[in-house]
PAZAPA-4460 file (N, C-alpha, C; in steps of 0.05 Angstrom, whole numbers, plus 32768, in hexadecimal, padded with zeros to 4 digits):
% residues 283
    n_x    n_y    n_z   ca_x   ca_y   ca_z    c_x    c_y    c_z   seq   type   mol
   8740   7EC6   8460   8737   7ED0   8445   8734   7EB8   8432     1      X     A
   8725   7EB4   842C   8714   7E9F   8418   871C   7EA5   83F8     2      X     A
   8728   7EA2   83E6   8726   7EA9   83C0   871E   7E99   83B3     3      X     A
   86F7   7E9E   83AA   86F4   7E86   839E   8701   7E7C   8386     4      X     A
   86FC   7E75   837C   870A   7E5F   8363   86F2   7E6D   8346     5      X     A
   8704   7E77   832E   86EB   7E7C   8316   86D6   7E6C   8318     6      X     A
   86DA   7E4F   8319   86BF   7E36   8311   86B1   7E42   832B     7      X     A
   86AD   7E47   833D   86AD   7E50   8354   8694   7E65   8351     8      X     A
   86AB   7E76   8346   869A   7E98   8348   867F   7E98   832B     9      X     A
   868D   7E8D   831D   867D   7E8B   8307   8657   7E7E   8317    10      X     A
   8650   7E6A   8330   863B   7E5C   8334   8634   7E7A   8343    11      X     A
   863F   7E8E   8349   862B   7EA1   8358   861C   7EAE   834C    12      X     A
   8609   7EB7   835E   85ED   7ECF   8342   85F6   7EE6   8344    13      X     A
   8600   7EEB   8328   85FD   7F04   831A   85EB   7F1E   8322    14      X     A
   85F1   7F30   8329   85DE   7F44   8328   85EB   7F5F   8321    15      X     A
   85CF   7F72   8327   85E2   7F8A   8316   85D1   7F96   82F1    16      X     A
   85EB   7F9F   82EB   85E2   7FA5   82C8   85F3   7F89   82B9    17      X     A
   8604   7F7D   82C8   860A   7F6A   82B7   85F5   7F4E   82B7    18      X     A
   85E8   7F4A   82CF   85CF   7F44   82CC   85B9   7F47   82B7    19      X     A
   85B5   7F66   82B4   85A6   7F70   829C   85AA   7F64   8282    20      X     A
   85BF   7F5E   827C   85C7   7F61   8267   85C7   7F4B   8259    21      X     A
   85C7   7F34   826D   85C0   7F10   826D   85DB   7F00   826C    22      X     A
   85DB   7EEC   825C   85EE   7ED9   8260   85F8   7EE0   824E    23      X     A
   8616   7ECF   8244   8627   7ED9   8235   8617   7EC4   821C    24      X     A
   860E   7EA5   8223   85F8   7E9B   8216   85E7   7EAA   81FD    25      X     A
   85D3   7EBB   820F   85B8   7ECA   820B   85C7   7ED9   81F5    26      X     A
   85D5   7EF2   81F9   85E9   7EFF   81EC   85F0   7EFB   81D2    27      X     A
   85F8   7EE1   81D7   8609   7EDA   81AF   85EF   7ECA   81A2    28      X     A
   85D7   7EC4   81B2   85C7   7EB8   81A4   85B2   7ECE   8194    29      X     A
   85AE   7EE4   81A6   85A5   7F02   8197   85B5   7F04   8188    30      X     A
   85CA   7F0B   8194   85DC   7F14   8175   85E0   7F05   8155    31      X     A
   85D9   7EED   8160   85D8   7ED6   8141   85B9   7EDA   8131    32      X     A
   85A8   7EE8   8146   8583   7EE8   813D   858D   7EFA   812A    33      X     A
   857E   7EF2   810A   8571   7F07   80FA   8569   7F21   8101    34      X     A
   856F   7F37   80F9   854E   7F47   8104   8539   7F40   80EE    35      X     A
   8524   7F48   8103   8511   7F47   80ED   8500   7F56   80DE    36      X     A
   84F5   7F4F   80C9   84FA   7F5B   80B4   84DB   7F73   80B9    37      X     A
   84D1   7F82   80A7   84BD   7F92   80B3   849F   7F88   80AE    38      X     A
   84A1   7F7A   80A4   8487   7F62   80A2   8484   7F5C   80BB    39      X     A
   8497   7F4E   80BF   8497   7F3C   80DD   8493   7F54   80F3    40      X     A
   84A3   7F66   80F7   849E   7F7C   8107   8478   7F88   8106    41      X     A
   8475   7F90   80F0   8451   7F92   80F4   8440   7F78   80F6    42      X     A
   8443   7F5F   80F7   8436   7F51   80F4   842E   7F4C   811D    43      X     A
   844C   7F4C   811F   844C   7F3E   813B   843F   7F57   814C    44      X     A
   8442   7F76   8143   842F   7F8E   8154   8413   7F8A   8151    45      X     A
   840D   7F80   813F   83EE   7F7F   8136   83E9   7F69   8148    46      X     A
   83F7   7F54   814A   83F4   7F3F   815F   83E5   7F46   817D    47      X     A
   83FD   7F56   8189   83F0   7F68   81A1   83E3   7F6F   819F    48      X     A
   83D8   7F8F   8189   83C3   7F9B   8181   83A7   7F8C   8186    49      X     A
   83A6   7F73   8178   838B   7F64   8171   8388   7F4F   818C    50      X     A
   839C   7F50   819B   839F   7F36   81B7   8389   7F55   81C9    51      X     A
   8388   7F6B   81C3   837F   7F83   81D6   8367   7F9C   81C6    52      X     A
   8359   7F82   81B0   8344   7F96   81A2   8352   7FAE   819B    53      X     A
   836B   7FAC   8191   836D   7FC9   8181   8378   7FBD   8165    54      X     A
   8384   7FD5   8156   838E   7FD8   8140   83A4   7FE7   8133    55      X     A
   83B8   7FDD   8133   83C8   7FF0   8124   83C6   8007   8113    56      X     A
   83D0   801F   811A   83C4   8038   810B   83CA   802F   80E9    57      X     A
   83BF   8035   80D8   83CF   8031   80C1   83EB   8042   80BC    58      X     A
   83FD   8039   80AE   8417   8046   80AB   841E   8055   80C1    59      X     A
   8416   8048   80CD   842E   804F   80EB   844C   8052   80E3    60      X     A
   8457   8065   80EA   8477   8067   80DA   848B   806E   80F4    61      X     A
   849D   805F   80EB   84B1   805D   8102   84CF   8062   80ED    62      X     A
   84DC   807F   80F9   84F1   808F   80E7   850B   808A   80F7    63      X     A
   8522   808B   80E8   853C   808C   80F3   8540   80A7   80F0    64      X     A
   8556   80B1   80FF   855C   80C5   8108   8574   80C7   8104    65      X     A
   857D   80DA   80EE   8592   80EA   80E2   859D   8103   80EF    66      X     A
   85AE   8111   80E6   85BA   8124   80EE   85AE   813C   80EE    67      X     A
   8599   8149   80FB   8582   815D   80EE   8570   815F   80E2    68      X     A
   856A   8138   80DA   8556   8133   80CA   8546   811C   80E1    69      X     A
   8529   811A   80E5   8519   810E   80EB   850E   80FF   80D9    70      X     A
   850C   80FA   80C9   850A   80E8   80B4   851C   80DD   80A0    71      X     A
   852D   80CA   80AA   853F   80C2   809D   853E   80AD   8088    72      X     A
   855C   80A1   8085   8559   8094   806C   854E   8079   806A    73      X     A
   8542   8074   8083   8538   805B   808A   8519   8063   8098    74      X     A
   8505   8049   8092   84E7   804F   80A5   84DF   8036   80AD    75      X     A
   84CE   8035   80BE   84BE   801D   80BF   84A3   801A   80C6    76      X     A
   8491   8016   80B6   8474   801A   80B1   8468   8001   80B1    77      X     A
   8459   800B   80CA   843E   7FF6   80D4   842E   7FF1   80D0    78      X     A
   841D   7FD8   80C6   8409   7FE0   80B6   83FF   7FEC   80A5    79      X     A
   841E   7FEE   8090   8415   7FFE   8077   840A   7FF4   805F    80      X     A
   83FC   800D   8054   83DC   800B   8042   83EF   8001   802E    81      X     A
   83DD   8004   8015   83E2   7FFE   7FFA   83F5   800A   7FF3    82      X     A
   840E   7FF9   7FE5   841E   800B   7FD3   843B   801B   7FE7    83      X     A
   8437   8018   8004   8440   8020   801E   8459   8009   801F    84      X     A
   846F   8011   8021   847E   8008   8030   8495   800D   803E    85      X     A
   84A3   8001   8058   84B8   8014   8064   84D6   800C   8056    86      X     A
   84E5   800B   8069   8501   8011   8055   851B   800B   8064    87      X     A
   852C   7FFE   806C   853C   7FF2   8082   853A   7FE6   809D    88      X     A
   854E   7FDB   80A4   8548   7FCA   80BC   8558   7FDC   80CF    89      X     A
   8550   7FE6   80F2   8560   7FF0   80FF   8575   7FE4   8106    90      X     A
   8590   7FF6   8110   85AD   7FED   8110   85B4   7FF5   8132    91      X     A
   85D3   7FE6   812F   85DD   7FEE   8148   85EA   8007   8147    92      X     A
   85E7   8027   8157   85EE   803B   8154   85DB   8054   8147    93      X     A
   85C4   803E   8143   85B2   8059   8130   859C   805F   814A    94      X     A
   858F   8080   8140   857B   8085   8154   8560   8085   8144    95      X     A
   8549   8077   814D   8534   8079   813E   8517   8082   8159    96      X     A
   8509   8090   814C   84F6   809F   814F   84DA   808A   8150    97      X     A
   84E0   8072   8169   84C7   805F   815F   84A6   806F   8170    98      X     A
   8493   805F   815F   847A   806E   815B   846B   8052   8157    99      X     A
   8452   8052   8169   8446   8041   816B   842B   8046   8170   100      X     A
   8417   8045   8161   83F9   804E   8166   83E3   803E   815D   101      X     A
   83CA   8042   8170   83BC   8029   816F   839C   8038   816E   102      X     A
   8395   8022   8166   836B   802D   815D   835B   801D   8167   103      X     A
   8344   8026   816F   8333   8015   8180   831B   8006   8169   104      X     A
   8326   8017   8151   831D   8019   8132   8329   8001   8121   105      X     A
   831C   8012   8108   8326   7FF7   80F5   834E   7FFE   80F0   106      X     A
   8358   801D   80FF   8370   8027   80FB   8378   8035   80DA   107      X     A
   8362   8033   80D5   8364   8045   80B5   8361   8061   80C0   108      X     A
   8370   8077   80B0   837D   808C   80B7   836B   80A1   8096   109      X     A
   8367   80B8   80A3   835D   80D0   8090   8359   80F0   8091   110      X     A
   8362   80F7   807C   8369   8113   8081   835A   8120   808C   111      X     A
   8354   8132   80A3   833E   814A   80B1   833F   8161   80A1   112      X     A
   8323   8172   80A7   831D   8184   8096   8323   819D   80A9   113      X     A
   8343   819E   80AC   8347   81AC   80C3   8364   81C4   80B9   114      X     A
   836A   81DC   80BD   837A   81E4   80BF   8390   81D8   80C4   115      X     A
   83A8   81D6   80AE   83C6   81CC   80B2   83CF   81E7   80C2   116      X     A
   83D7   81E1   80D6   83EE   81E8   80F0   840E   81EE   80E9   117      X     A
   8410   81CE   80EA   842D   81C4   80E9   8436   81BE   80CF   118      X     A
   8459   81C9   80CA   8463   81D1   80B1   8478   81C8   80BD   119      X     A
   8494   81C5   80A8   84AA   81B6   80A5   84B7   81C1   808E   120      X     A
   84D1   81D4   808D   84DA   81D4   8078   84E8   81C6   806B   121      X     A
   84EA   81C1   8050   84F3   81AB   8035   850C   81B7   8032   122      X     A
   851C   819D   8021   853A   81A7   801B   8534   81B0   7FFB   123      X     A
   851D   81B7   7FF0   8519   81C4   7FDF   851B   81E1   7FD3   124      X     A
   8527   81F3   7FC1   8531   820F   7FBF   8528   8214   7FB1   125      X     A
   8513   822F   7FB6   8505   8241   7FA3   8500   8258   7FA8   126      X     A
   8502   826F   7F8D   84FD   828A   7F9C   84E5   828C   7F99   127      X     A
   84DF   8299   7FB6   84C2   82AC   7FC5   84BF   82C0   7FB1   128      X     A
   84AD   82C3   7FA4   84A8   82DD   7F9B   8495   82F0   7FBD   129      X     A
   848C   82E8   7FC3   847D   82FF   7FD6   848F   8305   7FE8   130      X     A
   8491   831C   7FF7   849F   831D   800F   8499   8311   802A   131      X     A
   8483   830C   802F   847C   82FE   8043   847C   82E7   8045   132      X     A
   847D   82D9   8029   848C   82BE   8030   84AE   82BE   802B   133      X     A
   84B0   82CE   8029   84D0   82CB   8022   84DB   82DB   804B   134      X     A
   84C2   82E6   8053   84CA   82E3   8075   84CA   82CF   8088   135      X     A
   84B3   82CC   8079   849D   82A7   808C   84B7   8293   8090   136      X     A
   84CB   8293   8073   84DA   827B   806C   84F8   8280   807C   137      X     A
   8504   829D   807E   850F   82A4   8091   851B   82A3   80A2   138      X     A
   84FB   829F   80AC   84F7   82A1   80D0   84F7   827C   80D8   139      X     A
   84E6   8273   80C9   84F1   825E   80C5   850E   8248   80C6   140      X     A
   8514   8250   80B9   8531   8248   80AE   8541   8253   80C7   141      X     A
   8539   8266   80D3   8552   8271   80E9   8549   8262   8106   142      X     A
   8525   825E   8106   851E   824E   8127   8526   8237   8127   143      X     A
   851D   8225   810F   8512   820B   810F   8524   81EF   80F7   144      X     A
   8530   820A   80E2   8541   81F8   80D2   852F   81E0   80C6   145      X     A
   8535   81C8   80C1   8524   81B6   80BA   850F   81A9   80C9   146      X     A
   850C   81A8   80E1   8501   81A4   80F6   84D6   81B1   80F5   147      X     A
   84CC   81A6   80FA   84AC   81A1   80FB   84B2   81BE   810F   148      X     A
   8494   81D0   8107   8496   81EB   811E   8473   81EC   8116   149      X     A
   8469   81F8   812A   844C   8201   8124   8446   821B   8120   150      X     A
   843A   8229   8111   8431   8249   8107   8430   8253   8124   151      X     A
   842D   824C   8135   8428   825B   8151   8442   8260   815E   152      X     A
   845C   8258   8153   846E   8255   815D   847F   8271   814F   153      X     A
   8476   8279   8138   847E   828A   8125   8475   82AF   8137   154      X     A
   8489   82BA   8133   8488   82D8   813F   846E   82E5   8136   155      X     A
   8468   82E2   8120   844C   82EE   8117   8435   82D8   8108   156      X     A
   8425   82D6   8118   8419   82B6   8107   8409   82C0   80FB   157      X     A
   83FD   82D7   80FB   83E7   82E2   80EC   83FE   82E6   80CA   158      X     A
   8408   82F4   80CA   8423   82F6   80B5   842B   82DB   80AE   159      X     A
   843A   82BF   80C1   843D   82AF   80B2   8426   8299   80A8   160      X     A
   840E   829E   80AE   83F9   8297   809B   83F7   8292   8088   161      X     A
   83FB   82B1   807C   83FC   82B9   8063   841A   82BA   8050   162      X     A
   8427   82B9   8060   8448   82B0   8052   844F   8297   804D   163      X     A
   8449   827F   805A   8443   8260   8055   843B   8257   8047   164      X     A
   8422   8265   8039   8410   825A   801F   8424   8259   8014   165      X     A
   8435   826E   8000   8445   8269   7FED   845D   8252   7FF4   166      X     A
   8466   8251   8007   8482   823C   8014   8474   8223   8008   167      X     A
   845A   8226   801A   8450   8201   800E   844C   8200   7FF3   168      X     A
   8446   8211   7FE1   843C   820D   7FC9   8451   820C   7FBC   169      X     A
   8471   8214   7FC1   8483   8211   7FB3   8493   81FE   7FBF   170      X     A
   848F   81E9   7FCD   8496   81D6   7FD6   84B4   81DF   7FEF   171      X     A
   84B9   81F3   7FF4   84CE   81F4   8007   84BE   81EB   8026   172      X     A
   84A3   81F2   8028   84A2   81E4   8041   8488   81D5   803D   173      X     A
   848A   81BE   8055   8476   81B2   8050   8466   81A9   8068   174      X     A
   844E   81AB   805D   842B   81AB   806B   8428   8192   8075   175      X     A
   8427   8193   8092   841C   8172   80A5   83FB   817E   80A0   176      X     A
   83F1   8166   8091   83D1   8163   808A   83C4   815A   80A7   177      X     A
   83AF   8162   80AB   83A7   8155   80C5   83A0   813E   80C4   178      X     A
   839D   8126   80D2   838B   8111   80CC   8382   8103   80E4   179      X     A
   8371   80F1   80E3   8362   80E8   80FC   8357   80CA   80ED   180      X     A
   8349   80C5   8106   833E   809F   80FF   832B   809F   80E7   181      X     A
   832B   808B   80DC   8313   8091   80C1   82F4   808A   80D4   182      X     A
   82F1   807D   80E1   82DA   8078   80EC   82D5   8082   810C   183      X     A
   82EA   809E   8117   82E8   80AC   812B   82E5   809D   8144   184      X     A
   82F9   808B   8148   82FF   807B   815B   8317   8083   8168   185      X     A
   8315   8082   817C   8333   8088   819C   8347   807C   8190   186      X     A
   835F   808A   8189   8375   807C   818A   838C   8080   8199   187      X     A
   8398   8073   8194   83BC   8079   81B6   83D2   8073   81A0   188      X     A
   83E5   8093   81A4   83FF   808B   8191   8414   808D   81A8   189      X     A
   8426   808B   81A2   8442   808B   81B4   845B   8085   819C   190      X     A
   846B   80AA   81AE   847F   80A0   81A0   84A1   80A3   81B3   191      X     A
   84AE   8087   81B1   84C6   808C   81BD   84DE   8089   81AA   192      X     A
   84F1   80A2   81AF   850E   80A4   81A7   8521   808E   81B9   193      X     A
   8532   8082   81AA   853F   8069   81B3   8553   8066   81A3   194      X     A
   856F   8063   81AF   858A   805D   81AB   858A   8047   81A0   195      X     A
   8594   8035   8196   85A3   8019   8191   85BD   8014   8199   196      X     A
   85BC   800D   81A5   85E5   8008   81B6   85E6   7FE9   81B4   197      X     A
   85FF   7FE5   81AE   8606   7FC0   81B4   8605   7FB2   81CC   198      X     A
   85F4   7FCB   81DC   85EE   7FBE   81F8   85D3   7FC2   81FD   199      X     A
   85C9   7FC6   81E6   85A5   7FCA   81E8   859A   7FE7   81E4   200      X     A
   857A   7FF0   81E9   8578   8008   81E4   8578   801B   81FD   201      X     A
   857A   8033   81ED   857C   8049   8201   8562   805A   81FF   202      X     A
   8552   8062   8216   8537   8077   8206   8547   808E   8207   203      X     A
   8547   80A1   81F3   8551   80BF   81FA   8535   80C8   8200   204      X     A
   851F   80C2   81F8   8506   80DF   81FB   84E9   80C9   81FA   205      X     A
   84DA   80D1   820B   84BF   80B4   8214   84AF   80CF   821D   206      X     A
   8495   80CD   8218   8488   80D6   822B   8486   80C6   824C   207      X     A
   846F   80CD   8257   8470   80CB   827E   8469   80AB   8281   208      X     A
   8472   80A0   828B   8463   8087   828D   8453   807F   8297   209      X     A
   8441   807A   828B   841E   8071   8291   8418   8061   82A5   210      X     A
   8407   8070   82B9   83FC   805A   82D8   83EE   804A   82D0   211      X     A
   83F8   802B   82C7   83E5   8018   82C0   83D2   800C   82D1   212      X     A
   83CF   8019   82EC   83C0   8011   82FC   83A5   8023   82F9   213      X     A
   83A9   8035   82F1   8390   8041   82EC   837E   8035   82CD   214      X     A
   838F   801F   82C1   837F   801B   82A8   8376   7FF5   82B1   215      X     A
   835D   7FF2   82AF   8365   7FCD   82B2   8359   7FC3   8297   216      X     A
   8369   7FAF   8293   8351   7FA8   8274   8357   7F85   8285   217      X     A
   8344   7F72   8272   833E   7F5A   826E   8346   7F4D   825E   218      X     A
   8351   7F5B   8250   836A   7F4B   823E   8378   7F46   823D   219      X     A
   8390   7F33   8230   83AF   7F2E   8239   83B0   7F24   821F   220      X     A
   83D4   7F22   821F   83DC   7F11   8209   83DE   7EF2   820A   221      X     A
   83D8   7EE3   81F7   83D4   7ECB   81FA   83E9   7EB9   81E7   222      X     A
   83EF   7ECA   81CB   83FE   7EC7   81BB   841E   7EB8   81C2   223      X     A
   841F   7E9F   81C0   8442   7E90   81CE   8454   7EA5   81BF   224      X     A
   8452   7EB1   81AD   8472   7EBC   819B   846D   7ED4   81A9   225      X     A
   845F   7EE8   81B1   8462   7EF5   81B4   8464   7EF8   81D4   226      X     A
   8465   7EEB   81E3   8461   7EE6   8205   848A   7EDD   8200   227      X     A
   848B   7ED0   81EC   84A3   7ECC   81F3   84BC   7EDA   81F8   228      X     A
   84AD   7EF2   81E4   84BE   7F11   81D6   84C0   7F21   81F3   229      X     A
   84A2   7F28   81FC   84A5   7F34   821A   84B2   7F1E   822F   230      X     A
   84BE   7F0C   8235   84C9   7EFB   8248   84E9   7F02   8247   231      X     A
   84F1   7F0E   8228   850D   7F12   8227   8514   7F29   8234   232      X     A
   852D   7F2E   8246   8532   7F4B   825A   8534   7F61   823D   233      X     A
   853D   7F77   8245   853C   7F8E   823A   855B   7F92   8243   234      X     A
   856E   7F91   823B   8588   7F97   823C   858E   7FB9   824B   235      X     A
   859B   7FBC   8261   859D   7FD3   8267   85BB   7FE0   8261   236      X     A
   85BF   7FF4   825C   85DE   7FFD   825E   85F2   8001   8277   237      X     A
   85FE   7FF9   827E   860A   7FF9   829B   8614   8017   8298   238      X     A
   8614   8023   82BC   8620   803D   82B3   8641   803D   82C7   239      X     A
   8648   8045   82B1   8664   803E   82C3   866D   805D   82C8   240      X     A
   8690   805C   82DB   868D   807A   82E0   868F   808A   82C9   241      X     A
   86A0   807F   82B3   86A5   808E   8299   868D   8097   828D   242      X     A
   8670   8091   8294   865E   8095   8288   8653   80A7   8293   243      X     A
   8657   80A7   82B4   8654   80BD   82C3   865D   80D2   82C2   244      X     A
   866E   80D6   82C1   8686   80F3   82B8   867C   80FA   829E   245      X     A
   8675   80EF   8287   866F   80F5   8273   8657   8103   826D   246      X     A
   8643   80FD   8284   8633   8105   8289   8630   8123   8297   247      X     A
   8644   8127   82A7   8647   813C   82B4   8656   8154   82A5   248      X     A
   866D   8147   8292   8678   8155   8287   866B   816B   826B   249      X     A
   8669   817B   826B   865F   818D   8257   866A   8185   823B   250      X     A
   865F   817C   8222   866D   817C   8209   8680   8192   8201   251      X     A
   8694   8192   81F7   869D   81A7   81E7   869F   81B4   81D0   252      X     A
   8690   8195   81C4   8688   81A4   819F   8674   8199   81A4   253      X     A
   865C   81A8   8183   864E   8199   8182   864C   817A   816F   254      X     A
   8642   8170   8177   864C   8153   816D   862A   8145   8161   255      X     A
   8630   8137   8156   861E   812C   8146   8606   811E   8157   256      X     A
   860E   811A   8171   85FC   810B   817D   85F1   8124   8189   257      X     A
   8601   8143   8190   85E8   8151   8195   85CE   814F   8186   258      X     A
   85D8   8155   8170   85C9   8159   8152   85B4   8152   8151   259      X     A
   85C2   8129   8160   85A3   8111   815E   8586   811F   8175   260      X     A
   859B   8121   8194   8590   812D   81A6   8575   8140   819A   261      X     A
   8589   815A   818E   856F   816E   818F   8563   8164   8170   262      X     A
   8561   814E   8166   854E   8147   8153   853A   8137   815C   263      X     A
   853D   812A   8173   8526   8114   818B   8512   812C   8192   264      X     A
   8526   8141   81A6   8510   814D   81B8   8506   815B   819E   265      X     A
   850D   8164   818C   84F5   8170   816E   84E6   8164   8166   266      X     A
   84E9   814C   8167   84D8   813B   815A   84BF   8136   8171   267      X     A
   84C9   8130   818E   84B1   8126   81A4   84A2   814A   81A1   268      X     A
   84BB   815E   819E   84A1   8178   8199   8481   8174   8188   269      X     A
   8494   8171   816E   8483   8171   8158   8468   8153   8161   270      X     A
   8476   8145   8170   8454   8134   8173   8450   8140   8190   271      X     A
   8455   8149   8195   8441   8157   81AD   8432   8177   819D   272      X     A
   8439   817F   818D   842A   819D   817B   8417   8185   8171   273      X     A
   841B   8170   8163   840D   815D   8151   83F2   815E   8169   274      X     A
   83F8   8155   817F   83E3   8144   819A   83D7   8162   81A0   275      X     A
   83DF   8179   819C   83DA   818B   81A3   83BF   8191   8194   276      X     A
   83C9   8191   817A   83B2   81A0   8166   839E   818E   8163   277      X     A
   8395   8173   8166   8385   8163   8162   8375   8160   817B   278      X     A
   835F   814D   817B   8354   8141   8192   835C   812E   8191   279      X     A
   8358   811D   81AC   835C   80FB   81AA   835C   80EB   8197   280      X     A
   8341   80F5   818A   833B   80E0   8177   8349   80D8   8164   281      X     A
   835D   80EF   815F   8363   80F7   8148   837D   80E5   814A   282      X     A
   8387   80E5   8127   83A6   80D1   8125   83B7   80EB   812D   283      X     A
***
């Protein structure tokens, strides 16, 4: 039986999730980086964007994720217009709702002359005088709570039609406007829910992942800062057994991270009703 020596064990290769995760080096040298700030964050996407003939959608918005709230106290907006701006830097422990969408256009964004769908009730209080909106709001309040729902989703949509006018007009709920490209050009949004852990991210909710073999383009990135960004690993979480059992084990209260949970899959709902009611073209 052979025991090597630390100086020893230390020259063998690593593998595994502690692999993933890099050197102990790599590690404290992230941890000393800045983040950066949201300038730098849209500047360097537009980078890619324009390395591949596209364009950042305008105000592309990327939300943290609160306790039942999808729009939290923090955003981060891409390519935002005049007068536009977002509002904190993401942390270790928070869940944010990132969103990323692109134009084959100039990425300027405008309202359609289209039936609003999708509604959202406000933490705003006012009495209904009609009865049918004082049902609409309800029914509401008992499916969907603050959470994005579409009229089709409602027990009687012919009824909550006409019960919604008043909600929106008195500000308790509020109207997703439709909108699409200003110059009716193809665009691609994506949006993924993602953990922050001090061991890197987690996706909770992605759509399917795309056969890039079926797409070829002639373009690449050429850009050194940004070739450098994709060369760094992606930190994985190791799963150990405790994480396993935890997994298996059923919660027994509900806890705040359910909360986050069913505020992801509401939110990937509400942009799939969004992808629903539009065509391609459309933002």
């Amino acid at each position: 039986m052979v025991v090597a020596s630390k100086k020893d064990a230390a020259k063998e290769p690593i593998t595994g999730p502690e692999a993933d995760l890099g050197t102990d080096e790599e590690k404290k040298k992230a941890a000393a980086q800045r983040a950066p700030t949201q300038a730098q964050m849209s500047t360097l996407l537009e980078k890619v964007a324009k390395a591949y003939g596209c364009n950042v959608i305008e105000n592309t918005t990327s939300w943290l994720f609160d306790r039942n709230e999808i729009e939290g106290s923090k955003k981060i907006i891409l390519s935002p217009g005049d007068g536009v701006r977002g509002d904190g830097i993401p942390e270790v422990g928070e869940v944010w709702g990132v969103e990323v969408g692109l134009s084959l256009g100039n990425g300027k964004v405008k309202n359609l002359d289209h039936r609003a769908t999708l509604h959202r009730r406000t933490t705003t209080t006012y009495g209904l005088k009609r009865p049918s909106s004082r049902q609409t709001l309800s029914e509401i309040v008992k499916k969907f709570g603050t959470f994005p729902f579409s009229l089709r989703q409602l027990e009687d949509e012919k009824s909550a039609k006409v019960g919604v006018v008043e909600c929106v007009r008195s500000g308790v709920v509020r109207q997703y406007e439709p909108a699409g490209s200003a110059d009716n050009t193809p665009v691609s949004r994506l949006l993924t829910t993602v953990a922050i852990t001090k061991n890197g991210l987690t996706k909770l909710a992605t759509p399917n992942a795309v056969d890039l073999e079926l797409y070829k383009s002639d373009k690449k990135i050429e850009d050194e800062e940004i070739l450098k960004i994709l060369e760094q690993p992606l930190p994985v979480l190791p799963v150990t057994r405790r994480t396993r059992a935890r997994r298996r084990r059923p919660p027994a209260v509900k806890s705040k991270c359910i909360d986050l949970s069913v505020s992801c899959m509401s939110y990937a709902i509400y942009i799939d009703m969004m992808l629903d009611n539009f065509d391609p073209k459309t933002v």
